[in-house]
N, C-alpha and C positions, 0 to 999 in steps of 0.2 A: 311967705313966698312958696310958690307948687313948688314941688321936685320937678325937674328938669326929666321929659319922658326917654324913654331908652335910644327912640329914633331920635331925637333930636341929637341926645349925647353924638350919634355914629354921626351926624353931617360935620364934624371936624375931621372925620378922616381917620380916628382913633381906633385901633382894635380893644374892644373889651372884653372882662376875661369873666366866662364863668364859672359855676363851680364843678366840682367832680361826683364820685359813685357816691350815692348815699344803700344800698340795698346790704354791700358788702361791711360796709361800714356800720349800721344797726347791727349785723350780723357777730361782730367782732366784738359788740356789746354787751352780746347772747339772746340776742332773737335767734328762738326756735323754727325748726324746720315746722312749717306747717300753721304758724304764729302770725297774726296780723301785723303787721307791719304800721301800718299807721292809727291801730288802737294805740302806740306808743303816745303819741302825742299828747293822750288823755291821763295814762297809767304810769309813762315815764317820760315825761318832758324835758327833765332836765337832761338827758341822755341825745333826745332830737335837737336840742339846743346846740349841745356839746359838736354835733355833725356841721350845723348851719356855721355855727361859730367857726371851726375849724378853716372853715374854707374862707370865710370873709377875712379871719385870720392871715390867710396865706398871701392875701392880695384879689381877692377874686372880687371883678364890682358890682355882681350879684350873684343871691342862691337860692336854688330852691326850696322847696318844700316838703315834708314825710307825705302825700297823700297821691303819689303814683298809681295806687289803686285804692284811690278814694272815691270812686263811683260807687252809686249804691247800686248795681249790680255785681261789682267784686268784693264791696260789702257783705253781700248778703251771704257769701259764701262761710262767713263767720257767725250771722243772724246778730250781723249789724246795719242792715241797710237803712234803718230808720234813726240812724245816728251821721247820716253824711253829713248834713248842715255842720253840727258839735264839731267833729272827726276835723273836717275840712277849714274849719275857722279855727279848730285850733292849733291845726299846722301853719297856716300864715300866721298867726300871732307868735310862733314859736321865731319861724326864720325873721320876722318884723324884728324883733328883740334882737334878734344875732344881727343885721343886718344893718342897722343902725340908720345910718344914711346914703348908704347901698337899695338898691334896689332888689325887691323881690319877685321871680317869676316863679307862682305857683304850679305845682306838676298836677296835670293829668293825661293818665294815661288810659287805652285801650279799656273797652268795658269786656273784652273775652265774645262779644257776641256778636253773631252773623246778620246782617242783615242779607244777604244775595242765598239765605236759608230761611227767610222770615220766620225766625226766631227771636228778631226784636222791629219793631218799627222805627220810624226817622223822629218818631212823634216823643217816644219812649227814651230815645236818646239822647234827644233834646231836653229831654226835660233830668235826665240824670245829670247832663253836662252843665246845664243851667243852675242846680243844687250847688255843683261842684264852687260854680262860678262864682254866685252869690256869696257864699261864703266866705270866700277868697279875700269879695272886696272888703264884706267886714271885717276881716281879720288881718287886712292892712295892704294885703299886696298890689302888688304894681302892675302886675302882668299876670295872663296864664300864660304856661307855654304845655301847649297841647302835643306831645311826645309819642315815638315809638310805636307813629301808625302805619297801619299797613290798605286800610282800604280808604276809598278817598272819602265815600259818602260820607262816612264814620266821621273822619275827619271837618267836614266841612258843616257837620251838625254840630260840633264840637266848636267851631268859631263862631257859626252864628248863637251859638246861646250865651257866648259870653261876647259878643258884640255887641245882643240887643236888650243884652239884661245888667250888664254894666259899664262903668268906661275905662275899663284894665284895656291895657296896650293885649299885643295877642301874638304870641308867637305859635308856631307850628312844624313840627317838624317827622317826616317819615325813616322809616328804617329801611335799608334797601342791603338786596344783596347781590351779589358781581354772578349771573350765569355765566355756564360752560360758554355760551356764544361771546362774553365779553361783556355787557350789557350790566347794567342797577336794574333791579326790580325787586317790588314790593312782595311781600308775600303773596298777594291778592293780585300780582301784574300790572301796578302802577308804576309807572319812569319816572325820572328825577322832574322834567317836565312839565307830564301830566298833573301828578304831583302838585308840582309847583303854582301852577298857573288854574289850577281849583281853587288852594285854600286863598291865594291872592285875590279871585272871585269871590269868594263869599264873605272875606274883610278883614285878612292877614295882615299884619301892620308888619312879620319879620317870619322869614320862612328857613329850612333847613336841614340837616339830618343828623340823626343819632343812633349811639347803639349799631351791633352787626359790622362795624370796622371800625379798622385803626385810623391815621391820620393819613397815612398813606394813599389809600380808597378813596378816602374823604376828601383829599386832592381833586381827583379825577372829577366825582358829584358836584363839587361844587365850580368847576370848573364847565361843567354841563349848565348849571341853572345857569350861570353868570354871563354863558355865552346869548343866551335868548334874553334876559333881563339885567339891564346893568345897575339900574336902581335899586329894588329890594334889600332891605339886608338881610343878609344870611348869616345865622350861628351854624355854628355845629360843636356837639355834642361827642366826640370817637373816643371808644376802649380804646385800653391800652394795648391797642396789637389783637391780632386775630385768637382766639381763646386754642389752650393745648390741654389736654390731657396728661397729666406725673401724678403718676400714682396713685393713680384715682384720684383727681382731684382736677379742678379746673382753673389752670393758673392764664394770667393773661401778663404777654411778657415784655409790653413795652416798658423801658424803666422810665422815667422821670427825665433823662438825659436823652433819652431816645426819642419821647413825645415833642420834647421842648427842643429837638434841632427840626422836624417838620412844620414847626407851630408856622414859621416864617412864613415857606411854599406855600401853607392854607392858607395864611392873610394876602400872599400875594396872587393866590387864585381867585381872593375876591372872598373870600370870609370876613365877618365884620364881628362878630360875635366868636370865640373860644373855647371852651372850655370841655369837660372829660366826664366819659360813662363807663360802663363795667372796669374795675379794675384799676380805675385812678383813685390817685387819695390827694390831697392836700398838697405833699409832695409833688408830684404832677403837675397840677396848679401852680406853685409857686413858679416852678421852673420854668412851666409856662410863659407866666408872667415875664420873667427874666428875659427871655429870648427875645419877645416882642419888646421889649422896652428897649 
């Protein structure tokens, strides 16, 4: 019998949870400054495992993947680009393992490049995003979820090559940040909105944001998409509180007690999806969980 797809699961009414920071977490493992990040999956798997695990561990009913900057444009920066297929199938095989009968929504994120600087094409994108995808499927995943965008095109090249190149469900989701006027905008000048009502056009199955705020913020946004779309479901993805500076260092200081008494307000602004980015761990997650149950 198929697994049961992510959207079906949310027509019960359920908030699901997902998982937390993986970047911080490699890090604490001794990924180097400057060190690729998702060559781990090839060199130290059992390490990416130990991350995925973690979170499924805590209650979390899916997780991602090491391949956040698994495009072969931020590949290349290591003169790996001709390893994204490898790279990227073997991070879904990594989280598949951890994840058991959980589901998995593979990461990809931003390739770094401009197109409103045509420095890359729609063509070029596509077809990085389509590598990413492919991969994905054969290495077990259930989903991508297309993260921590800022321009919309980008974005929507990124759903269509894994809409038409495989049948992973498709999440998507931007980063926005609050102007002096009061307003979410993208880095690039996209609204929660615009945003929204793009990637749903070109064949979003669950849309949302990540990254750049706490859960707090993440109220407010999602309370924006939910008010023009009542259907969609929406995740989100929110640090642990807005990032501080001690001591030279960049601490992010919502605790695990502090995430998990807003988790509520987000499910009842109309969040269907849960879960944590910069600065959450496992902890986080669980507590999570807790609240909403």
């Amino acid at each position: 019998m198929a697994k049961q797809k992510i959207t079906q699961a949310l027509k019960s009414g359920k908030v699901l949870i997902s998982d937390g920071a993986w970047g911080t977490f490699l890090h604490k493992k001794g990924l180097k400054p400057g060190e690729c990040p998702e060559l781990w999956c090839i060199d130290r798997p059992a390490d990416v495992l130990d991350v995925a695990k973690s979170y499924i561990d805590a209650g979390a009913d899916m997780v991602e993947t090491d391949s956040f900057g698994g495009s072969s444009f931020k590949l290349q920066h290591y003169g790996l680009a001709e390893r994204a297929a490898e790279i990227n199938e073997a991070a879904a095989r990594i989280s598949r393992e951890a994840a058991g009968d959980k589901w998995v929504i593979a990461s990809i994120g931003p390739t770094g490049k401009m197109l409103v600087t045509e420095e890359v094409t729609e063509e070029e994108l596509y077809d990085a995003f389509k590598t990413q995808a492919v991969a994905f499927e054969k290495g077990g995943a259930d989903a991508a979820c297309i993260e921590t965008m800022s321009d919309i095109e980008e974005a929507c090249q990124a759903v269509k090559a894994v809409k038409e190149n495989t049948g992973l469900e498709i999440i998507c989701t931007f980063t926005f940040e609050k102007t002096v006027q009061g307003e979410y905008r993208t880095m690039m000048g996209a609204d929660p909105i615009s945003a929204m009502n793009a990637v749903i056009e070109a064949g979003a199955d669950i849309v949302g944001a990540n990254c750049g705020n706490g859960l707090e913020r993440m109220i407010e946004i999602v309370s924006q998409m939910r008010a023009v779309n009542k259907d969609i479901p929406i995740l989100v993805h929110a640090n642990a509180g807005l990032p501080k500076n001690e001591g030279g260092q960049v601490v992010f200081p919502e605790t695990p007690q502090d995430m998990a008494a807003l988790a509520p307000k987000l499910a009842a602004a109309g969040a269907n999806i849960i879960g944590g980015c910069c600065g959450t761990t496992p902890d986080h997650i669980r507590a999570i969980k807790e609240a909403l149950n």
